[in-house]
Each structure stands twice: as structure tokens, then as C-alpha cells.
C-alpha positions as CSV (number, residue, x, y, z in Angstrom):
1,X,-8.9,-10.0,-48.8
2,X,-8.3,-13.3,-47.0
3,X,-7.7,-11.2,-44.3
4,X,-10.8,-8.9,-44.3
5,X,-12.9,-12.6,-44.3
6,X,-11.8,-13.9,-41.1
7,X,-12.6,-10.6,-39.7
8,X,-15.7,-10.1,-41.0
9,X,-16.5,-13.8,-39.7
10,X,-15.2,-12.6,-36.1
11,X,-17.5,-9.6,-36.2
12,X,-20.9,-11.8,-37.0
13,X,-19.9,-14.1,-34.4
14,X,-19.3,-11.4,-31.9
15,X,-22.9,-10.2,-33.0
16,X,-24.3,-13.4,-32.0
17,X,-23.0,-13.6,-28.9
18,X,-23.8,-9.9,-27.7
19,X,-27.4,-10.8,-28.8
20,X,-27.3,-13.8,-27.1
21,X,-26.0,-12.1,-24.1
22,X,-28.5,-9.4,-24.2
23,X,-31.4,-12.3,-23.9
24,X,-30.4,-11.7,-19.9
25,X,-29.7,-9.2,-17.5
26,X,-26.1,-8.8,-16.0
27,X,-27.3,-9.9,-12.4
28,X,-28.9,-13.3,-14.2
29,X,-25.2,-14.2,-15.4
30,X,-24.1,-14.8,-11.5
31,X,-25.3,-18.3,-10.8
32,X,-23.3,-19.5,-13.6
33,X,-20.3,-18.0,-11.5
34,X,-20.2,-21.2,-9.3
35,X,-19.7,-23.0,-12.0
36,X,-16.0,-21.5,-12.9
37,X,-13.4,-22.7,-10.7
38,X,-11.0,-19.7,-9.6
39,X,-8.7,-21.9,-7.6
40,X,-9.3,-25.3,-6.1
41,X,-9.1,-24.3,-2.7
42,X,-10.9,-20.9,-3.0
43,X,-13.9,-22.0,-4.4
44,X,-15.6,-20.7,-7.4
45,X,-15.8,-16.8,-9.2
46,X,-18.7,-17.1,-7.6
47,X,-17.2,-17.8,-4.1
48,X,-14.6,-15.1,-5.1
49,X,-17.3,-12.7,-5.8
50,X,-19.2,-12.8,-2.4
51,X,-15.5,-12.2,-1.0
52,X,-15.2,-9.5,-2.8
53,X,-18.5,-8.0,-2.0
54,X,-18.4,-8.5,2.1
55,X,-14.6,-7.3,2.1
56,X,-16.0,-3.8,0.6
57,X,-18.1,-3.4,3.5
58,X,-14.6,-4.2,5.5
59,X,-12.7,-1.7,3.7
60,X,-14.9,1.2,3.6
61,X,-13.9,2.8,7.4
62,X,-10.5,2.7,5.9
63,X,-11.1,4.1,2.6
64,X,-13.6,7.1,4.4
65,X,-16.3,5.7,1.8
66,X,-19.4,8.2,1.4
67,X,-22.9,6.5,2.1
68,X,-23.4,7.6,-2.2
69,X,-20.2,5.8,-3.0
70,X,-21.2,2.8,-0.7
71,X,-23.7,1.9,-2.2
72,X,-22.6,2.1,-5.7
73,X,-19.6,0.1,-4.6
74,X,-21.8,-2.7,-2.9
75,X,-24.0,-3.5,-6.3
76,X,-20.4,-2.9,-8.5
77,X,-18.8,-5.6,-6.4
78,X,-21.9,-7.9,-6.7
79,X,-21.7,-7.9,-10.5
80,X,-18.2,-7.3,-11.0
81,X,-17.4,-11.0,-11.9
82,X,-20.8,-11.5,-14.0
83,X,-19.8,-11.2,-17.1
84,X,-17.2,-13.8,-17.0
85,X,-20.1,-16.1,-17.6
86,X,-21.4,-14.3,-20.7
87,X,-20.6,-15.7,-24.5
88,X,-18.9,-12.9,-25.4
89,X,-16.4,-12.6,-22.4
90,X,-15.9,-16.7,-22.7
91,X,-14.8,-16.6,-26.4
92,X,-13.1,-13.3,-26.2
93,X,-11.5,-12.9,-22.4
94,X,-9.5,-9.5,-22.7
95,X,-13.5,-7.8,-22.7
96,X,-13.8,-9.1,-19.2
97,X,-15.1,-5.5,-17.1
98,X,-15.8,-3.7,-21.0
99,X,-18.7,-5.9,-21.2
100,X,-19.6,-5.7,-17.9
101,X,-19.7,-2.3,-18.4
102,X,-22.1,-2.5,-21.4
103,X,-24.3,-5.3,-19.6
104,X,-24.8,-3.5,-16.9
105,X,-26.1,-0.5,-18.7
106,X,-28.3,-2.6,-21.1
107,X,-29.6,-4.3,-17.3
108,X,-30.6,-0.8,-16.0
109,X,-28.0,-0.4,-13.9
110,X,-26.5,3.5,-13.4
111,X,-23.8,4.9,-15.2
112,X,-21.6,4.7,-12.0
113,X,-22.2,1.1,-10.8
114,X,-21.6,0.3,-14.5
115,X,-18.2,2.1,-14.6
116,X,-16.9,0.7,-11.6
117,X,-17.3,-2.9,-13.0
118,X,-15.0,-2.3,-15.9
119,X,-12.4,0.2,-13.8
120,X,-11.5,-2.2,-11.0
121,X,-9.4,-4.4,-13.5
122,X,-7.5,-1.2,-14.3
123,X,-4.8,-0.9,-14.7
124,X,-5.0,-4.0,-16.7
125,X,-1.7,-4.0,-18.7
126,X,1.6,-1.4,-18.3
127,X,0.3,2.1,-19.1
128,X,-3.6,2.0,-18.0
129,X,-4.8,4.5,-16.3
130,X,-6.5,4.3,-12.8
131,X,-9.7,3.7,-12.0
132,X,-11.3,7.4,-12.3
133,X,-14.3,6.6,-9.9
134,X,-13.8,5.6,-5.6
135,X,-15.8,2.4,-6.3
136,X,-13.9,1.3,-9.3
137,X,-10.7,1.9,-7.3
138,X,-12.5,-0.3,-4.0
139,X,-13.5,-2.7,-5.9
140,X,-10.2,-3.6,-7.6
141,X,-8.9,-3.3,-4.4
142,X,-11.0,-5.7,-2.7
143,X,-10.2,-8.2,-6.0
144,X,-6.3,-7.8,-5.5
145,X,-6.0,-8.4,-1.8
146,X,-8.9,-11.5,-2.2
147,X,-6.2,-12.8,-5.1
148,X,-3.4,-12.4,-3.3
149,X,-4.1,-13.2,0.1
150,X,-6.3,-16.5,-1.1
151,X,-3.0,-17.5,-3.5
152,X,-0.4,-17.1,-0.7
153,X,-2.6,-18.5,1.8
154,X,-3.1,-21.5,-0.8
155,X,0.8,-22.0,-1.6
156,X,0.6,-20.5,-4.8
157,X,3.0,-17.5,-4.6
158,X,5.2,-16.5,-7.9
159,X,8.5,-18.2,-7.2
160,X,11.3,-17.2,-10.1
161,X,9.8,-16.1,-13.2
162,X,6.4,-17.9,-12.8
163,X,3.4,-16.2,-12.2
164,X,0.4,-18.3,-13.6
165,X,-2.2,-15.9,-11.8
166,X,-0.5,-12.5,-12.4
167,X,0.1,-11.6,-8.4
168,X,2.8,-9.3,-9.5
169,X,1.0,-7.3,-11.8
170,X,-2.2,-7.6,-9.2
171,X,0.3,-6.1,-6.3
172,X,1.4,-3.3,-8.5
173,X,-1.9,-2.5,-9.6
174,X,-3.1,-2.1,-6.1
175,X,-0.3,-0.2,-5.1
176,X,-0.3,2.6,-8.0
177,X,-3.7,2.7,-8.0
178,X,-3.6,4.0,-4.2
179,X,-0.7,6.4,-5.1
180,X,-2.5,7.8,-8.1
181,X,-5.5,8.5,-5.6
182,X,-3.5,9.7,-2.5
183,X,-5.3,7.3,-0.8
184,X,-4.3,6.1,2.5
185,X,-4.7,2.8,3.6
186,X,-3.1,0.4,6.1
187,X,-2.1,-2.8,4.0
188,X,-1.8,-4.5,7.1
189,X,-5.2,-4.1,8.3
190,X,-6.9,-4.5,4.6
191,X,-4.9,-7.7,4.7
192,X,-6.1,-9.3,7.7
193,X,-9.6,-8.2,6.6
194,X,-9.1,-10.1,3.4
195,X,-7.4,-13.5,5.2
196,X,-10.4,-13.2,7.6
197,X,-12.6,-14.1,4.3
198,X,-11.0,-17.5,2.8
199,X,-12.3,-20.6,3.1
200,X,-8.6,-21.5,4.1
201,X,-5.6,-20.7,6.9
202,X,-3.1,-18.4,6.4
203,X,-0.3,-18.7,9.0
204,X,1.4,-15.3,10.1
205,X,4.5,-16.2,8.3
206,X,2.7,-16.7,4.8
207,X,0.5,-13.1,5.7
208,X,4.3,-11.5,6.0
209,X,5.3,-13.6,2.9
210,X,2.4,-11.2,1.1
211,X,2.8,-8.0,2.8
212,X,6.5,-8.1,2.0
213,X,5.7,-9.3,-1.6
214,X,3.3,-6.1,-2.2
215,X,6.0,-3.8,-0.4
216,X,8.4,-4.8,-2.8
217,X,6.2,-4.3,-5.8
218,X,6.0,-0.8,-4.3
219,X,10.0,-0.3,-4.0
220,X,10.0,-1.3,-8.0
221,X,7.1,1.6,-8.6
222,X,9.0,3.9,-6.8
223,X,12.5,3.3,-8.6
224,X,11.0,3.0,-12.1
225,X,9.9,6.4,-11.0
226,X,13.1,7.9,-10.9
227,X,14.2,7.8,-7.0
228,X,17.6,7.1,-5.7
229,X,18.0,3.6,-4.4
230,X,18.6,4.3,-0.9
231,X,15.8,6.9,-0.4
232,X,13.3,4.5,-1.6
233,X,15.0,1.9,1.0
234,X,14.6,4.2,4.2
235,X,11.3,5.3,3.2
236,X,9.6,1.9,2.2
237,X,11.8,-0.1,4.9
238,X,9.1,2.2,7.2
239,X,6.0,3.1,5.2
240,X,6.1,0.2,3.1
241,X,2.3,-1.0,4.0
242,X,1.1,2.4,3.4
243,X,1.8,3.7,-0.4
244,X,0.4,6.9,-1.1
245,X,2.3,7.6,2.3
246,X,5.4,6.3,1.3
247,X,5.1,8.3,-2.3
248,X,4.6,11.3,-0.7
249,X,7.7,10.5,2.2
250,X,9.8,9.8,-0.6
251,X,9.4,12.6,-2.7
252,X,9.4,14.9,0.3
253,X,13.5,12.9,1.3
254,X,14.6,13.5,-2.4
255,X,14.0,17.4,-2.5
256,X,15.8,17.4,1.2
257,X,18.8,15.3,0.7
258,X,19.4,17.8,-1.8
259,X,19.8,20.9,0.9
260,X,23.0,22.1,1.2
261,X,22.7,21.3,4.9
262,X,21.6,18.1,4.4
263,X,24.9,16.3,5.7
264,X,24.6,18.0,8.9
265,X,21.1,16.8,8.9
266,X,22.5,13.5,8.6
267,X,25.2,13.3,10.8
268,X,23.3,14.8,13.7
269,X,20.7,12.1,13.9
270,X,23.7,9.4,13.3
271,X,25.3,10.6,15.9
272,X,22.1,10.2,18.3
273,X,21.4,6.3,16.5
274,X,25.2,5.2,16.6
275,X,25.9,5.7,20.4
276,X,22.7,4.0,21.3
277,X,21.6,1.6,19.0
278,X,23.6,-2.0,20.3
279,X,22.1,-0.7,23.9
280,X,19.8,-3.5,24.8
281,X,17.9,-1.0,27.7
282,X,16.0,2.1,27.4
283,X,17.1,4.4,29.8
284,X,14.8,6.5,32.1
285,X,15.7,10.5,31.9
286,X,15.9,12.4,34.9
287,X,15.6,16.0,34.5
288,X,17.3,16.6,37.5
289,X,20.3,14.6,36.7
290,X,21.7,16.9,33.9
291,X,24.1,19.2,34.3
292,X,26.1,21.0,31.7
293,X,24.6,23.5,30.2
294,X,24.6,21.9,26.9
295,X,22.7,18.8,27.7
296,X,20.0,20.7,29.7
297,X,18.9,23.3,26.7
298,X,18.8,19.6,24.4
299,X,16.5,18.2,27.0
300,X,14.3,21.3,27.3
301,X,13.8,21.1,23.5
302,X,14.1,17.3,22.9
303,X,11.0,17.2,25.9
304,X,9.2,20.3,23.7
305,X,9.4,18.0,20.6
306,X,8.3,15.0,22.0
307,X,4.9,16.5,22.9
308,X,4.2,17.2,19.4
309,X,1.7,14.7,17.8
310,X,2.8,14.2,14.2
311,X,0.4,12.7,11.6
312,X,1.4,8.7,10.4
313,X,4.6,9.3,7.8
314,X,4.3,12.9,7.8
315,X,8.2,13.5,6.9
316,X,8.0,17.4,6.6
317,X,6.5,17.4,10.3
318,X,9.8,15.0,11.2
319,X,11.8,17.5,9.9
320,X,10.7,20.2,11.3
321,X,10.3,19.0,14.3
322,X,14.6,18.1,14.4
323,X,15.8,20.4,12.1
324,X,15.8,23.0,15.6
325,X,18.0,20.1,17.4
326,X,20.6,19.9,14.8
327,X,23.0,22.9,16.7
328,X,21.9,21.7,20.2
329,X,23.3,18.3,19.3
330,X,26.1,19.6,17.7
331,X,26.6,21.7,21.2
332,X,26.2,18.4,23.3
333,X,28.2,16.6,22.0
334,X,30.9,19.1,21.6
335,X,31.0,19.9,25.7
336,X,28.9,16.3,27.4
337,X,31.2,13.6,28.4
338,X,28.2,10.8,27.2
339,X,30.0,7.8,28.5
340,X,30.9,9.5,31.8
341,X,32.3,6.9,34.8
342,X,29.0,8.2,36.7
343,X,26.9,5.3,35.5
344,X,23.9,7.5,36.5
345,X,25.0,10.6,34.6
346,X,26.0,8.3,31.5
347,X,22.6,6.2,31.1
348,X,20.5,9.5,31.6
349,X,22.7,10.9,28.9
350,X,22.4,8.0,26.7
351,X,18.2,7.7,27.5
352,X,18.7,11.2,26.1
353,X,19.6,10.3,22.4
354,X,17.8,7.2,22.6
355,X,14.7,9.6,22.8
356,X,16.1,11.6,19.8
357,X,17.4,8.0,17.6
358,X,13.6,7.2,18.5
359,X,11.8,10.6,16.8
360,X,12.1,8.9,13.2
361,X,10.9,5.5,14.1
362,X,7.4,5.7,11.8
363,X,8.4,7.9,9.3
364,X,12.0,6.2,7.9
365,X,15.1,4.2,8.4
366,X,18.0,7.0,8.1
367,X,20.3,4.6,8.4
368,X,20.0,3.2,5.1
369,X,20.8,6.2,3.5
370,X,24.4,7.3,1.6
371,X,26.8,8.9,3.8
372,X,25.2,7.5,7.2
């Protein structure tokens, strides 16, 4: 009974403060924005909040944002920080976006606009779902890489077990929310769009600091997931800036490590990487140089695969593309004297498999995985 008093005194004060709140439109609340400090050196929410709004315009090319979704995504990101300043959200903070949500509705505001504001804090704990609309999704997007790159930037990134502003749980939010929307996008690039915003420097070394920080959040994602240790390595060590790329990549390695060829898969491409890899030139290939048999049929197909255009991290199309070297490899190096005393026949042979060692350079690292 005591109990169901304090609750019932909860509820009448959370009645007041909705009706309070309700006095005012959502868009009214965002003066009072500059008046809550989000970091010393970043300004206000309100600060934060035009961030947020000019880096959507920056992101859409990259996100291949409709006109429709646009402009939902513009007003979301104008009032996605309003509610903050709202009685409710003050006394009770965990309804930060839920009210925004119901503001915006009661403001006139459509459905859409008003969904984004309370999706792009999702997921807001372990187990939240995604955002389920595009300008939910951009929006949070645009808040995580404005908290992040301001925070780093600002000297403020977690160190041990401290994380007073929640940048790990921000970097894994951005990254699963990209995965669980097989969305491609270039960390690298958003990045710099979002450094480009502060109010204050970021040196390259500190940008690095961040894009490393986020990449590792994604190698947790991926392992909690299941994957094998080293397949996450060569995929992420690659496609790290690029998640729903690197998900993909990394469930397309685990079904192939698992062919029954796979070790000759391996050992073909180590073969290429081990013989060339401490050369500190790239050799020139001459066509007219070769001579056996063996190496002229791995030229002729090497020189066929290097005119295909693969898309960004597209590991099928990698292996495709070698899979049809593997016994002309084998063949090579079974009848080619690579290190020959011509020094001309030797470095045209070595620019050779420096060509092939080169095929998987943006798609993975093979040498980080078992049995290389």
C-alpha cells in the first residue's frame, strides 16, 4: 500500500508535467537547448543539435537518401534534441526520444518525422531493436559520429573501464545499426564530415584514435556473433570502416574456410604473399620475358583477372576471381625457378605474384588467418 502511494504520487506528477509540456509545441522547446551544456568545449544541445542537422545534409550522398526521406530527416534532426528541455524528459531522462515522439505528434508534426525522433537513440540499451525508418537510422547516425568525433577531438576518449558519455555503447550502436540495415557507408568519409563540424581541432592521430575505436567495437559485434577469432581479424583488419561490408565478408570467409579445398585455397595465395612480401620494389612484368610454359598460362590468366572490376569488399567476387589460379600456381611453382640468377627473369617472375599477393588487398588480410 505504501508502495501503490508513491506511485500514484509519480503518476499525478507525471500528469503535470505532460500538461505543462503540452502548453508548447515541440519546435518552441529548442531555444532552451542553449541553455544545457553538452560538453564544455562543444557547446550547448543546442550547438549539438545544429551539428546534427547540417551533418545530415553531409551524409545523405552516402546514405543514397530519397528527396521523401530527406526531408523528413532534416525536420527529425532539428527537433531531435527538443524534448530534452521539456519537464517531463528533465525529471524523468530515460523518456528522452518517447516524448519527443509524442510532442511531436501533439505539435502537428507527421507520423514519420515523429518516429525518427524517438528511433535515432535506438538501440538504447543491449537488446533494442534498430531504428525501423532511414531517418531514424540517419539521424542516430549523425548523433553518434557528432559524440564521438567532438569527445575524442575534446580529449575525452573512455580509457579503462570509464566511459562517463557512453562512446562505447554510441560506436556499437552505430555500427549494428548499419549491419541490421545493410547499409554501406565509408566511416572514414562520415568521419571527416563530422570533424569538419566542431567548434574544435582534431589532429589526424586523434581521427585514427576514433576510427580504430569504432572498428574495434565492430570486431566485438562480430565475435559476440559467433565468428572465429581470426576470420573476424582478416576481414575487419580490411573492411573495418565499412560494417555492413565487413558483416557480409565475414559470413561469406566462414562458409569458405569450411570447403574441403579450402587449405589449398590458402596455401596458394601464401605462397604468392610469402615470396614477395619483405620485397621493398614492385616489379614491372614483361610479357615477353616469360618463358616456361607454366608461368606464361599464369600470366595470361593473372592479366584476364586483373581487368575485372570487383565491387568494394565483395569477397565472393575475390574468390571467384582466384579460385581459377589455384592449379596454375600450383603448376608454377612446381616447374618456375622464381629466384632464377637471371635477375631479369627473377624480378618479372616475382612482379608476377606480387600482382596475385596484391588481388586481396581491399577485401582481407589472409595472413591473419589459422594455417597461413
Amino acid at each position: 500500500e505504501g508502495n501503490a502511494d508513491v506511485i500514484l504520487a509519480r503518476f499525478a506528477d507525471a500528469r503535470y508535467f505532460v500538461k505543462a509540456d503540452l502548453e508548447k509545441k515541440l519546435a518552441d522547446y529548442l531555444p532552451a537547448l542553449n541553455l544545457l551544456t553538452f560538453q564544455v568545449d562543444l557547446g550547448s544541445m543546442g550547438d549539438k543539435t545544429k551539428r546534427i542537422r547540417s551533418l545530415v545534409d553531409e551524409l545523405a550522398p552516402l546514405l543514397d537518401l530519397s528527396e521523401d526521406d530527406l526531408k523528413i530527416t532534416r525536420r527529425a534532426a532539428e527537433l531531435c534534441k527538443a524534448d530534452l528541455a521539456t519537464r517531463m524528459v528533465v525529471e524523468m531522462t530515460s523518456l528522452q526520444g518517447v516524448m519527443g515522439y509524442y510532442y511531436a505528434k501533439n505539435s502537428g508534426e507527421d507520423e514519420a518525422t515523429a518516429a525518427a525522433i524517438r528511433e535515432h537513440y535506438l538501440p538504447a540499451s543491449s537488446g533494442d531493436p534498430a531504428p525501423k525508418t532511414k531517418a531514424g537510422l540517419v539521424v542516430g547516425l549523425a548523433d553518434r559520429l557528432d559524440s564521438l568525433a567532438g569527445l575524442f577531438a575534446a580529449g575525452l576518449a573512455p580509457t579503462g573501464s570509464k566511459d562517463p558519455f557512453a562512446q562505447r555503447r554510441a560506436a556499437l550502436g552505430l555500427v549494428g545499426n548499419l549491419i541490421s540495415w545493410d547499409q554501406d557507408l565509408d566511416l572514414k568519409k562520415a568521419l571527416d564530415k563530422a570533424i569538419s563540424e566542431l567548434p574544435i581541432k582534431m589532429e589526424s592521430e586523434t581521427r585514427d584514435a576514433c576510427l580504430l575505436f569504432i572498428s574495434d567495437r565492430l570486431h566485438n559485434y562480430l565475435r559476440e556473433q559467433g565468428y572465429a577469432h581470426d576470420v573476424v581479424d582478416a576481414v575487419v583488419a580490411v573492411q573495418g570502416q565499412n560494417p555492413a561490408s565487413a558483416f557480409l565478408a565475414v559470413k561469406s570467409l566462414t562458409d569458405r574456410v569450411k570447403h574441403k579445398d579450402w587449405e589449398k585455397t590458402l596455401d596458394s595465395f601464401a605462397r604468392c604473399v610469402r615470396i614477395t612480401r619483405d620485397l621493398e620494389k614492385t616489379f614491372p612484368v614483361d610479357e615477353k620475358l616469360f618463358k616456361e610454359a607454366a608461368e606464361i598460362a599464369l600470366f595470361k590468366a593473372v592479366e584476364k583477372g586483373d581487368k575485372v572490376k570487383l565491387l568494394d569488399g565483395d569477397l565472393d567476387g575475390f574468390f571467384n576471381l582466384f579460385d581459377p589460379l589455384i592449379p596454375l600456381i600450383t603448376d608454377f611453382f612446381d616447374n618456375v625457378l622464381v629466384m632464377d640468377e637471371d635477375l631479369a627473369l627473377r624480378e618479372n617472375r616475382l612482379g608476377l605474384l606480387q600482382i596475385i599477393a596484391g588481388f586481396a588487398e581491399g577485401f582481407l588480410d589472409l595472413t591473419r588467418l589459422e594455417g597461413f
